[in-house]
C-alpha positions in Angstrom: -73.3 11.8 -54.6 -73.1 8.2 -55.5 -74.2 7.5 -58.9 -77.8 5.5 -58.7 -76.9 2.0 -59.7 -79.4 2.8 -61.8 -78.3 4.9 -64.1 -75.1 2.7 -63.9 -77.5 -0.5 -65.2 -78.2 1.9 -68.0 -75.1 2.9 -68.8 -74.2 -0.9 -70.1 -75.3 -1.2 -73.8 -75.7 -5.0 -75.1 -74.2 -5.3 -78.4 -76.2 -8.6 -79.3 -80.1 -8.6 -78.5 -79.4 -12.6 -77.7 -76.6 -12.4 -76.0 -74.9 -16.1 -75.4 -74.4 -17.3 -72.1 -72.2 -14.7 -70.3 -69.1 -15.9 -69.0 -67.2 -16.2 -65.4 -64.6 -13.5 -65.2 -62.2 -14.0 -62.2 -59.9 -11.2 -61.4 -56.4 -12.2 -59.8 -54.3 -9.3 -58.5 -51.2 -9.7 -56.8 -49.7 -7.1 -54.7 -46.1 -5.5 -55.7 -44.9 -8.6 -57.7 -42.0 -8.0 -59.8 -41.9 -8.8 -63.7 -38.9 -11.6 -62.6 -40.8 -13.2 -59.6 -42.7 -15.5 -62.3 -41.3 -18.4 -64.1 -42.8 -17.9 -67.6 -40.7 -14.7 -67.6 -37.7 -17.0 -67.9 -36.6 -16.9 -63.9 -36.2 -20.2 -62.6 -35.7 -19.1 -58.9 -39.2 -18.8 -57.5 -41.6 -21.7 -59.1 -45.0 -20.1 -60.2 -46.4 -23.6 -61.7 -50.7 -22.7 -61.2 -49.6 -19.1 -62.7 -47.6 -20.1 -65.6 -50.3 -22.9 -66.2 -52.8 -20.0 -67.1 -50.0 -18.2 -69.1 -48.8 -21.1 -71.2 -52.2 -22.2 -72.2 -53.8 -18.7 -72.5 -51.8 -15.5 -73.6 -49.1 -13.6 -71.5 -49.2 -10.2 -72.0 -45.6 -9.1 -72.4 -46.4 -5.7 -72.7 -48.9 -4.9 -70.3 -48.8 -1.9 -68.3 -50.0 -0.2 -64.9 -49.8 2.9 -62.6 -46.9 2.6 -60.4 -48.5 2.2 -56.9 -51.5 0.6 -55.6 -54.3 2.7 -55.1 -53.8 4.6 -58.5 -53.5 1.0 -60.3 -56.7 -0.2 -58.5 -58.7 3.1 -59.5 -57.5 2.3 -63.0 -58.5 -1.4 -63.0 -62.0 -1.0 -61.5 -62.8 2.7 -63.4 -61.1 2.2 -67.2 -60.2 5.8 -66.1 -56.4 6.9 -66.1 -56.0 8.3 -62.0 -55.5 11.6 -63.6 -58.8 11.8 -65.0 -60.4 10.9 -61.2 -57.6 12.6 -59.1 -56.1 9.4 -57.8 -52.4 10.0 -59.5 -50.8 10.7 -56.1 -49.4 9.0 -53.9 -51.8 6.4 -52.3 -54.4 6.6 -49.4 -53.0 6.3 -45.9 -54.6 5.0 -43.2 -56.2 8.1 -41.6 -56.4 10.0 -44.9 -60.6 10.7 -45.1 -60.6 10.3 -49.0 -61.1 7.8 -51.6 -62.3 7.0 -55.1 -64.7 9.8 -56.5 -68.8 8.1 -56.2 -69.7 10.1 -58.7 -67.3 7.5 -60.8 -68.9 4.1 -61.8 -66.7 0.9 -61.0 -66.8 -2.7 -63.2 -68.8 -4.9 -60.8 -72.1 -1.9 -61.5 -71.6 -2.5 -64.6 -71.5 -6.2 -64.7 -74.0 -6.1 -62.0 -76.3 -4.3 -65.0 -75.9 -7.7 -66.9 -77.0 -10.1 -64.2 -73.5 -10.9 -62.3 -73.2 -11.6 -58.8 -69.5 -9.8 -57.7 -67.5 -10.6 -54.7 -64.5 -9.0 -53.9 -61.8 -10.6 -51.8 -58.8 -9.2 -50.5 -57.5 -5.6 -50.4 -59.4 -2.8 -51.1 -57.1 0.7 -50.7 -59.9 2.9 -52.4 -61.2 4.4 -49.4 -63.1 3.6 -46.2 -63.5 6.9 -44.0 -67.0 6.7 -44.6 -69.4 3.1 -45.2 -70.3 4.4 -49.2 -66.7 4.3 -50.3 -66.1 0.4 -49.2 -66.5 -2.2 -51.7 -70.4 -3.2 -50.7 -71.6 0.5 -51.6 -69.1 0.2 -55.0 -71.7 -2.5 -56.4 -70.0 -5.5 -54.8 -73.1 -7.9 -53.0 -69.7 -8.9 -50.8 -66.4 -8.1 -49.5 -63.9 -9.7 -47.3 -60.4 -8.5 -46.7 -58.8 -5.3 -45.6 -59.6 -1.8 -46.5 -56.1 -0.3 -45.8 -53.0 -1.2 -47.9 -51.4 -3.8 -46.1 -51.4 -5.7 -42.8 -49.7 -7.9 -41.1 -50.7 -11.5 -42.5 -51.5 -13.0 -38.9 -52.3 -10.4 -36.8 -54.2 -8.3 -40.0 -53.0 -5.3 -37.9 -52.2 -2.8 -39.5 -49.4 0.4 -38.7 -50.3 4.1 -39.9 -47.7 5.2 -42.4 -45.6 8.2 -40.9 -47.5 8.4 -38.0 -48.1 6.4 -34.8 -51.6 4.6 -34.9 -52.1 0.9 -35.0 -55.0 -1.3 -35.6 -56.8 -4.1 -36.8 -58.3 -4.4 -40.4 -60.3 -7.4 -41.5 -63.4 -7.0 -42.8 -66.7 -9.3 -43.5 -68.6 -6.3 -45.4 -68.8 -3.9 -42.6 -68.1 -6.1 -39.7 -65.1 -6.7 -37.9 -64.2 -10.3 -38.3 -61.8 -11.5 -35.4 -62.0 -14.5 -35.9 -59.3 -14.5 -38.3 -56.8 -14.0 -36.0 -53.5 -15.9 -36.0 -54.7 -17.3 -39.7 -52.4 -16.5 -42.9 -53.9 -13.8 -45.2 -53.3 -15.4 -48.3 -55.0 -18.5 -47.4 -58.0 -17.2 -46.0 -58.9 -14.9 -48.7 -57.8 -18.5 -51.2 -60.4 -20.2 -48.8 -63.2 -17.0 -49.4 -62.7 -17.0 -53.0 -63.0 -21.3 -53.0 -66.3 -21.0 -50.9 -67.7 -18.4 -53.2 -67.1 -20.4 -56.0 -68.3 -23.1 -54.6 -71.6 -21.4 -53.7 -72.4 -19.4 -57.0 -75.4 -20.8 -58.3 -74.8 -23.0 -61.6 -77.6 -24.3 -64.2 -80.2 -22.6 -66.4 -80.7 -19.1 -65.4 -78.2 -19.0 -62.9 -76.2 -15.7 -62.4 -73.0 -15.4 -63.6 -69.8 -15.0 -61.1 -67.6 -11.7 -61.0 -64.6 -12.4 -58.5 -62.1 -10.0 -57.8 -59.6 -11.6 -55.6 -57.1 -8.7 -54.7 -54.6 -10.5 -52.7 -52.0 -8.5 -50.5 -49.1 -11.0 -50.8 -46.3 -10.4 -52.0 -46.4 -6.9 -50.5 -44.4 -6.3 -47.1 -46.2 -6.5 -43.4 -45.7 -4.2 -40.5 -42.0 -3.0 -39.9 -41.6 -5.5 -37.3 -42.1 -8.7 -39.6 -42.3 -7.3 -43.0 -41.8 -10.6 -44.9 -44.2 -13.5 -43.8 -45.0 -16.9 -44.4 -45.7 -20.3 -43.5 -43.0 -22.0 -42.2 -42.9 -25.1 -44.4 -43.2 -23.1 -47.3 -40.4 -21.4 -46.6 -38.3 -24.5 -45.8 -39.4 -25.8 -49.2 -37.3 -22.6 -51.3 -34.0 -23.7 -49.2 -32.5 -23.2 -52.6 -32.4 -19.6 -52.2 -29.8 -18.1 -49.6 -30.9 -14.7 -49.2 -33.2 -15.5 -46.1 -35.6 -12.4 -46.9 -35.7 -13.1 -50.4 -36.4 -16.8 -49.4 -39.5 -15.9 -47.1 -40.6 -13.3 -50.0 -40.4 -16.0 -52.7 -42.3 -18.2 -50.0 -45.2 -15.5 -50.1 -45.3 -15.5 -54.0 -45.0 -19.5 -54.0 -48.0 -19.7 -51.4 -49.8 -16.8 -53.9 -49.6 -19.3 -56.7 -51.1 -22.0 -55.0 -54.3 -19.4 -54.0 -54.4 -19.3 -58.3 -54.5 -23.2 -58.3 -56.9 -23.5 -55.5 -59.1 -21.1 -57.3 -58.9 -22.3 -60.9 -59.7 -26.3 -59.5 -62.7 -24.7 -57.6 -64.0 -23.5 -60.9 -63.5 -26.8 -62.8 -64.9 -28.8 -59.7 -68.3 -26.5 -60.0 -68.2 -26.5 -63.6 -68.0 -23.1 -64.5 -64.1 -23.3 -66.3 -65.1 -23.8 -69.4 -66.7 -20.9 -69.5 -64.7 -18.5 -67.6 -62.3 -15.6 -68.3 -59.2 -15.5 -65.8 -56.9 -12.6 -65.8 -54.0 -12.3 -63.6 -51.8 -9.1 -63.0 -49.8 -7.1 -60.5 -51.1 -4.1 -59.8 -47.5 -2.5 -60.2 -43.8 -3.9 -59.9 -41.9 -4.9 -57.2 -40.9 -2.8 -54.0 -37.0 -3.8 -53.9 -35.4 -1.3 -51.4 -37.1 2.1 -49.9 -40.6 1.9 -47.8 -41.8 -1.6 -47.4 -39.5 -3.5 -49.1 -40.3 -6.6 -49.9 -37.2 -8.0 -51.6 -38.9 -8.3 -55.4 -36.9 -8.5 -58.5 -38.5 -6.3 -61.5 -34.8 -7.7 -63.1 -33.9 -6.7 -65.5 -35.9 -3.8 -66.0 -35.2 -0.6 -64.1 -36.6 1.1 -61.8 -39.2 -0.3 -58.8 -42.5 0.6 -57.2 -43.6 4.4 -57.4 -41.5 5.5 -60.1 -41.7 6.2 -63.7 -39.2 3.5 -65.4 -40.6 0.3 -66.5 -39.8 -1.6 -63.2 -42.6 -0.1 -61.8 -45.5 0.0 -64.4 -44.6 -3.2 -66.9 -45.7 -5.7 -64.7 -46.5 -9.7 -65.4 -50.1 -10.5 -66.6 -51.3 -13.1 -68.3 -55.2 -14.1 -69.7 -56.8 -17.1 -70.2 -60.5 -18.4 -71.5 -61.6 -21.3 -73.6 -63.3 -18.4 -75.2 -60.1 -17.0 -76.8 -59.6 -18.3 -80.3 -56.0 -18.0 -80.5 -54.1 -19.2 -77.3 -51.1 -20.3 -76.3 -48.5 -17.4 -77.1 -46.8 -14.0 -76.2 -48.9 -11.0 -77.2 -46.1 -8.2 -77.6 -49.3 -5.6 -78.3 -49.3 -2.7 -76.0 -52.0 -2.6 -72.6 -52.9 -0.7 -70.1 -55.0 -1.6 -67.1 -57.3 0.8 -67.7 -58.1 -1.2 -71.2 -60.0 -4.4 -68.9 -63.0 -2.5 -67.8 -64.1 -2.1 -71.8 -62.1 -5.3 -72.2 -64.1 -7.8 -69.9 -67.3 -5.8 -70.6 -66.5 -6.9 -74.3 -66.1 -10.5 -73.3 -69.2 -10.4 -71.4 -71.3 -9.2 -74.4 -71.6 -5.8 -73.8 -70.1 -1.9 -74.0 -70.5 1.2 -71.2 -72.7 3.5 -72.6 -71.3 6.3 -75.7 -72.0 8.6 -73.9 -69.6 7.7 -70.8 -65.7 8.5 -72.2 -63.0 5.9 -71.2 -59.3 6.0 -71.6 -59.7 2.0 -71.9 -59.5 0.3 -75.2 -61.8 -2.8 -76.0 -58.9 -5.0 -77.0 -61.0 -8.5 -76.3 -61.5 -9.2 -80.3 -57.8 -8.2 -80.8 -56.4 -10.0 -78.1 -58.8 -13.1 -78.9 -58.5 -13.0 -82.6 -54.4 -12.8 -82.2 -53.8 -10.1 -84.6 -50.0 -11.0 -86.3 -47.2 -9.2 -84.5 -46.1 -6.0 -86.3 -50.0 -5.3 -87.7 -51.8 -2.2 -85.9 -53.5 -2.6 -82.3 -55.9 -0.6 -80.7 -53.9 1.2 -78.4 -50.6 3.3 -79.6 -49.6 4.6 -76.3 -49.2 4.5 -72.1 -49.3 7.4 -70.0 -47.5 6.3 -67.0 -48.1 9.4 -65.2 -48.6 13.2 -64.6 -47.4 14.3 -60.9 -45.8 17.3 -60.3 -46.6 17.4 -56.7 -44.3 18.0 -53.9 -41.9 18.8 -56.5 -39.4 18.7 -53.2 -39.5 15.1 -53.6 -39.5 14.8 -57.5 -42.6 14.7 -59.5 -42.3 13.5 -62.9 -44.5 13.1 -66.5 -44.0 9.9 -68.3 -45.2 8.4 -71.4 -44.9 5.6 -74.4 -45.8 6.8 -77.6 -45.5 4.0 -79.7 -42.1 2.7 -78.9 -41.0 5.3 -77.6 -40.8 6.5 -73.9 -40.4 9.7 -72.4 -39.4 10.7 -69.1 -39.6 14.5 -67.1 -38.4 14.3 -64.0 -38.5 11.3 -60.9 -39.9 10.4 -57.9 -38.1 10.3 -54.3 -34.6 12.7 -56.2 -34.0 10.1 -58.0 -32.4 7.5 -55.4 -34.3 4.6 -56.6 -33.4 5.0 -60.8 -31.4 1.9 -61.4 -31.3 -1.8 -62.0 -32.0 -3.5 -58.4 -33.2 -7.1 -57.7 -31.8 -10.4 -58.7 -31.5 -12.0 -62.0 -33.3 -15.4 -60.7 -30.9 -17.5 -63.1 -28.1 -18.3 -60.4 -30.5 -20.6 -57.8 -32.9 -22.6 -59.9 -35.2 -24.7 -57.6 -34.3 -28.0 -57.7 -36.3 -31.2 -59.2 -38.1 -30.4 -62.6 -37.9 -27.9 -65.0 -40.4 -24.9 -64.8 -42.3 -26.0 -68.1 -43.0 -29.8 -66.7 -43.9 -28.3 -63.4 -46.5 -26.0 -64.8 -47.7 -29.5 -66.6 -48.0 -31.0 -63.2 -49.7 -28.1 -61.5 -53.3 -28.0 -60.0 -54.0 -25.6 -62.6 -53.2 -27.4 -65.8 -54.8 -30.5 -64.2 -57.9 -28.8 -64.1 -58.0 -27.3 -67.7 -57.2 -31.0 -68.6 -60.2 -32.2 -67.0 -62.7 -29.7 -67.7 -61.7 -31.3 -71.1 -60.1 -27.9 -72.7 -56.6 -29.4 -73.6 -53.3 -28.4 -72.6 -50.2 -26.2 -74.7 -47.5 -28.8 -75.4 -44.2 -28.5 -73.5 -42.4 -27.7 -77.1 -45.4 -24.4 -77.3 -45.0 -23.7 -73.6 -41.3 -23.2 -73.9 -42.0 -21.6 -77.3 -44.0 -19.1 -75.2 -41.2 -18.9 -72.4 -38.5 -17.9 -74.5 -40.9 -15.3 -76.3 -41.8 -13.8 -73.1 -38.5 -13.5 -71.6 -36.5 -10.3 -71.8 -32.7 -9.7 -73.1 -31.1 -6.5 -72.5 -27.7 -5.3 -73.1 -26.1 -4.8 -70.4 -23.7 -1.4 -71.0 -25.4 1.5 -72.0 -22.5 2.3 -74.6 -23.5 0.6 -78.3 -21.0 0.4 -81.3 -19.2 2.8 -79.9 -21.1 5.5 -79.2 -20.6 7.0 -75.8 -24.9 7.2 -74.8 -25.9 10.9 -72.5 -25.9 10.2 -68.8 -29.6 9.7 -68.1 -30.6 12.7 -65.6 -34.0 13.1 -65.4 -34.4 16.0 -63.1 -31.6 18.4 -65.4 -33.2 17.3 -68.9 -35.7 14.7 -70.1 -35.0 11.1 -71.1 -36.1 9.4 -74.3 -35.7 5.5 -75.1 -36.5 3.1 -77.9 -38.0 0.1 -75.7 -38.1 -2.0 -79.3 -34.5 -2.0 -78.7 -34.0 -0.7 -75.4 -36.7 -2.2 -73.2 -34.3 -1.5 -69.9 -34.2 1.9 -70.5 -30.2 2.0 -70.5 -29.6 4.1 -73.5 -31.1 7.6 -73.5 -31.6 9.1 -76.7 -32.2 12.6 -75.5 -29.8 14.7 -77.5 -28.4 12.4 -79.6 -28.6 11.8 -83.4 -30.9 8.5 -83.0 -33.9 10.3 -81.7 -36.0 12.1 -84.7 -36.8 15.4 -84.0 -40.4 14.9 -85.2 -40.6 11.8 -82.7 -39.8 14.1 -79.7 -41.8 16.8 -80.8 -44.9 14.3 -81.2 -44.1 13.2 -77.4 -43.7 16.7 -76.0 -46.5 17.7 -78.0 -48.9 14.6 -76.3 -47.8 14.9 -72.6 -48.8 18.8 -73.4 -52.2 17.9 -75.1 -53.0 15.5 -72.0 -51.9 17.7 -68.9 -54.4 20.1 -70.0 -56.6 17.0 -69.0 -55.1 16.4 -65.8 -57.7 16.9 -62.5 -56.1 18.3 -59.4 -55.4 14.8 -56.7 -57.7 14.6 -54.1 -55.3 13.4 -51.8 -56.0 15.4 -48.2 -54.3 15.6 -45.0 -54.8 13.3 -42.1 -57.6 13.1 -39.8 -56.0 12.1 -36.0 -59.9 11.1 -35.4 -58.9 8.0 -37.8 -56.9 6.6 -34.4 -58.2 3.4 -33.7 -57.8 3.7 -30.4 -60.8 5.6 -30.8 -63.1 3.2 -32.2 -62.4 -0.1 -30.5 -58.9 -1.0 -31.9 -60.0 -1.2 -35.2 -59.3 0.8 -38.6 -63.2 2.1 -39.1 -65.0 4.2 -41.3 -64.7 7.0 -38.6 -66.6 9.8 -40.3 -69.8 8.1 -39.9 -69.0 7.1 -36.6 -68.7 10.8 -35.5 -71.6 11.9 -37.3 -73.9 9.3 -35.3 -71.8 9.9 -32.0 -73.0 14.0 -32.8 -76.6 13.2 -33.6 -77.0 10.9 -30.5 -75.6 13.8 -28.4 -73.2 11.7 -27.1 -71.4 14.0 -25.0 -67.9 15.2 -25.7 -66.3 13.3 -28.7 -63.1 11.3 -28.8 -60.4 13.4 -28.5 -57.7 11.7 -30.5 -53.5 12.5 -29.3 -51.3 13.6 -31.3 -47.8 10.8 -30.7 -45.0 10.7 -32.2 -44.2 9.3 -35.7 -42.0 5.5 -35.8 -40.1 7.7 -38.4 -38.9 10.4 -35.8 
């Protein structure tokens, strides 16, 4: 049963009886971008000027971490729950799978909605649509436009069934079909949503204030026919890069940056910047090679989308507000995306009730205060995962204690466990430099006129080179000849102070205590015993959208009004056969 919104109101404790104005918080996800598809991370192939803007004059977080695929990461974000605390840790939902995120689990815009926000979501949703109380307007959103399924195709917004044959069209204005939005680019109409909302949010004494969760799909892959999309001219403009899919995928990204310009010049336009908090994040790293590939670089950290290295969970993410008292710089502390729910409730002025247990951390004062590098933070470790399901194809338990990380087992046998994607030093764009671009950008011209300042270009490189990772190379190190890393035969240990590519495995060898491993082994032990069972179920051929007018619906509902109307015999879905074979 859906929790009574209520109860949810009530669950959101204020922590000053005068609270001060509450601020704007704005919400940017990207979709399967890779930790070296962003300029402040030192790549100068793909130009992310409105992006790095918000990191160079706000704080990147270099160590911020997620689940490795979307609808777990999403779960996380909008919960402050870890997916194996709400049985979301496997897998994602498919198109005709009738599941989604448990009701009986409150979500951040009921509790912001408890301290007078209006929340709009934008974009994609992947938490479930089979029936109308798992979409985003019953989840305490007053709106939603986008897609519920996990992709589309950006100009059709049709969208293929995963390992079966079904095919049809998802765009959503709340629970209406909007087909209007055929033949229009994805990313700018959900930039042209978020800009009208904006742009309509009441401003002034009394006025609500704004939660936006823009969830953009891009730069995650289309259909299998035309995974990689964009608009032409923005294509021609990354000529610099040879690779043709990698040019239309760093086309997507570069048309996602402007969407972050668009939106941040909307704000200063209305006059709400100054008192905003904007936090931009991938909800996992990039998809190089295997199912929907998008042609990503999570260089040069290992691993990609789905798996339990660092290319898939240590994404970029940056936050920015006028509101934080120490700006401008590379936080190395350790975050989890579970940690914004408490985190933004903090910036708002408020808590979730004691009596409602989060595996989020508050970490607004720490983050906004700056702690000094080296001093203690509020959170000591990551649990990337706990999935030993279909054990056929891998299954795995992961974890950072501290700095170390340990690794049981894979996903997909282990095929995808190395360094892929390109280093994005050998084709710099041409014409200026990345820090001078960011200067220039939409973005930075709208902190400088809402009258906030800008970082320097000495600080903003400052905060480059900070925020840009060096590895070695080898795995060999003075000498000594490192264990092959095997994950499926033995479990892998690595020092990511030193390591942070997760090329030299410590397993077995003098370097790793024996009281560190045994505190590790001794964790992941403590928190499977936590673990919930996933909730993932089987498909439902009733999803078909041939049934239901060519349209990905919330199909349960439909049947149960088709039955109470007596309407006769019910659609009989067919069974075809899979584009896989």
């Amino acid at each position: 049963m859906l929790v009574p919104l209520l109860a949810v109101l009530a669950g959101a404790v204020l922590v000053h009886a005068q609270a001060p104005r509450r601020p704007h918080i704005v919400v940017i996800l990207a979709d399967d971008l890779g930790w070296n598809d962003v300029s402040f991370h030192g790549s100068d192939q793909i130009p992310t000027p409105n992006i790095d803007a918000l990191a160079y004059n706000g704080i990147v977080l270099n160590n911020y971490y997620t689940q490795p695929m979307c609808t777990p990461s999403r779960a996380a974000l909008l919960t402050g729950l870890h997916p194996v605390h709400t049985g979301m840790q496997h897998g994602v939902i498919l198109e005709p799978e009738p599941w989604g995120l448990p009701l009986d689990v409150p979500v951040l815009p009921q509790y912001l909605r408890g301290l007078g926000y209006r929340a709009h979501a934008v974009g994609k949703w992947h938490l479930g649509y089979f029936r109308a109380n798992y979409t985003p307007t019953a989840r305490g959103f007053h709106s939603h436009y986008g897609l519920w399924n996990g992709y589309h195709d950006y100009y059709t917004h049709h969208a293929q069934a995963s390992f079966i044959d079904m095919d049809g069209f998802d765009m959503r204005r709340g629970m209406e079909v909007d087909w209007a939005s055929r033949g229009r680019y994805s990313t700018d109409l959900f930039t042209e949503e978020a800009e009208r909302i904006v742009r309509s949010h009441p401003v002034g004494d009394g006025a609500p204030p704004l939660f936006l969760y823009l969830a953009h799909l891009a730069p995650h892959s289309g259909n299998y026919e035309a995974p990689l999309q964009a608009p032409v001219e923005t294509i021609k403009a990354l000529a610099h890069i040879k690779d043709p899919e990698r040019r239309v995928y760093a086309a997507m990204v570069s048309r996602l940056d402007d969407s972050v310009g668009r939106v941040v010049q909307a704000l200063q336009e209305k006059g709400m910047l100054s008192n905003s908090v904007i936090v931009f994040a991938s909800d996992n790293g990039a998809i190089t090679s295997g199912i929907h590939p998008n042609k990503g670089s999570n260089w040069p950290l290992k691993g990609v989308k789905g798996g339990p290295w660092d290319g898939a969970v240590r994404v970029p993410a940056c936050v920015w507000s006028p509101l934080l008292r120490r700006p401008r710089r590379t936080s190395q502390q350790l975050m989890h995306v579970t940690d914004w729910l408490p985190t933004l409730l903090a910036a708002a002025g408020a808590a979730p009730a004691p009596d409602r247990v989060l595996d989020g951390v508050n970490l607004w004062e720490s983050l906004s205060l700056g702690r000094a590098e080296g001093t203690s933070s509020p959170r000591q470790e990551v649990l990337v995962n706990i999935d030993y399901r279909g054990s056929g194809a891998g299954g795995y338990a992961a974890l950072r204690l501290g700095d170390y990380k340990y690794v049981n087992g894979t996903a997909l046998l282990g095929y995808q466990d190395t360094w892929l994607g390109e280093s994005g030093r050998e084709e710099p764009a041409p014409g200026v430099a990345a820090v001078p671009r960011a200067l220039s950008s939409p973005t930075a011209r709208a902190i400088a006129a809402a009258g906030l300042g800008l970082a320097d270009p000495d600080r903003c490189d400052a905060v480059r080179r900070s925020a840009t990772l060096r590895c070695e190379q080898g795995a060999d190190k003075d000498g000594f000849r490192y264990p092959a890393c095997r994950p499926l035969v033995a479990p892998c240990v690595f020092d990511l102070s030193a390591d942070p590519c997760e090329r030299r495995n410590l397993y077995g060898t003098p370097f790793l205590p024996a009281s560190v491993l045994a505190a590790l082994e001794q964790r992941l032990a403590d928190l499977r015993q936590t673990v919930v069972p996933p909730r993932n179920v089987a498909t439902d051929l009733r999803a078909d959208p041939e049934l239901w007018n060519g349209t990905w619906a919330n199909w349960a509902d439909l049947l149960d009004e088709a039955s109470l109307r007596g309407a006769g015999e019910l659609p009989r879905p067919r069974l075809r056969p899979s584009r896989w074979g």
